[in-house]
C-alpha positions in Angstrom: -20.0 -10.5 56.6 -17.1 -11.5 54.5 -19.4 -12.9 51.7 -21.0 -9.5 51.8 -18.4 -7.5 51.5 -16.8 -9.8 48.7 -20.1 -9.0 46.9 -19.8 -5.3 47.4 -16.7 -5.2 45.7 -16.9 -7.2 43.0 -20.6 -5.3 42.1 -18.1 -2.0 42.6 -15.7 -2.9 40.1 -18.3 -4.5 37.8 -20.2 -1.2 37.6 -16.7 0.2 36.9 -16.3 -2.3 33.9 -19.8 -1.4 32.9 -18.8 2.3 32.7 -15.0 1.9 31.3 -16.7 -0.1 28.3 -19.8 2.4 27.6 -17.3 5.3 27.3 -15.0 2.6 24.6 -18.3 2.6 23.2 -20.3 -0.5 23.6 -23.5 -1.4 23.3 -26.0 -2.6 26.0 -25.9 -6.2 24.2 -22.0 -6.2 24.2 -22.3 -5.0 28.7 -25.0 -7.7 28.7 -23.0 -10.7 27.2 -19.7 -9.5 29.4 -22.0 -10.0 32.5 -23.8 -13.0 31.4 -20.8 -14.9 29.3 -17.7 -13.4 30.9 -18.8 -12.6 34.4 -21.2 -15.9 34.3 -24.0 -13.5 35.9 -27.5 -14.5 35.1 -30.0 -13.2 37.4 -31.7 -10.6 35.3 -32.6 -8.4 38.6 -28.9 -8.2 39.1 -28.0 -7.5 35.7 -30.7 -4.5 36.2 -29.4 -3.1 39.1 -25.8 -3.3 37.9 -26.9 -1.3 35.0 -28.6 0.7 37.1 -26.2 1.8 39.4 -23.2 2.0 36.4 -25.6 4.6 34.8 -27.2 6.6 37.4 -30.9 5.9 36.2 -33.9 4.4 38.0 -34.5 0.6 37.7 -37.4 0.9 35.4 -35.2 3.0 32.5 -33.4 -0.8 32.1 -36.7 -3.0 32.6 -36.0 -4.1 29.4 -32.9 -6.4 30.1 -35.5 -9.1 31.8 -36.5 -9.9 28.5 -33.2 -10.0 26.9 -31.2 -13.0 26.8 -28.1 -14.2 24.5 -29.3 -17.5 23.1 -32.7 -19.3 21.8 -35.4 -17.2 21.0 -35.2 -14.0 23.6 -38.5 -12.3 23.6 -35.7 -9.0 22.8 -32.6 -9.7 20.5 -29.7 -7.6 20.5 -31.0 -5.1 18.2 -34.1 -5.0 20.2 -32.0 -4.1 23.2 -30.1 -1.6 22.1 -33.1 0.2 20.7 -35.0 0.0 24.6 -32.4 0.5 26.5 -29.2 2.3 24.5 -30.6 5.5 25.2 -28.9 5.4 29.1 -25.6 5.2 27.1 -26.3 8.0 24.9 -27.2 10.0 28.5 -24.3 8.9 30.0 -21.8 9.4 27.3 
């Protein structure tokens, strides 16, 4: 229970992050590498439902980030990214 919990609180203050750094004006490849690099998150579902949740839009509005990735040859880049999924940011800003 206390794993669970932990989990909870840290996805909390993650979605927080997510939101403080949108508004500072980020893009979705800068949120992505401060999950994957930063946070060391790499499960793609949770990276999608973080995003998710931090922007108050259904799971398939950020599809997209399963075929993102920050190194070797992502089937979306950065630009790519932005351009499929920076409209949640737009929405939310």
């Amino acid at each position: 229970m206390n794993s669970l919990l932990n989990d909870l609180a840290q996805a909390s203050e993650l979605v927080e992050q997510l939101r403080i750094k949108a508004k500072a004006g980020a893009t979705i490849a800068e949120l992505l590498r401060y999950l994957v690099l930063e946070q060391k998150l790499e499960d793609q579902i949770h990276l999608m439902a973080l995003f998710s949740e931090a922007f108050a839009v259904p799971m398939g509005r950020v599809t997209a980030i399963g075929s993102w990735w920050y190194e070797d040859n992502p089937e979306l880049d950065d630009e790519a990214i932005n351009a499929y999924v920076g409209e949640i940011l737009e929405d939310f800003r």
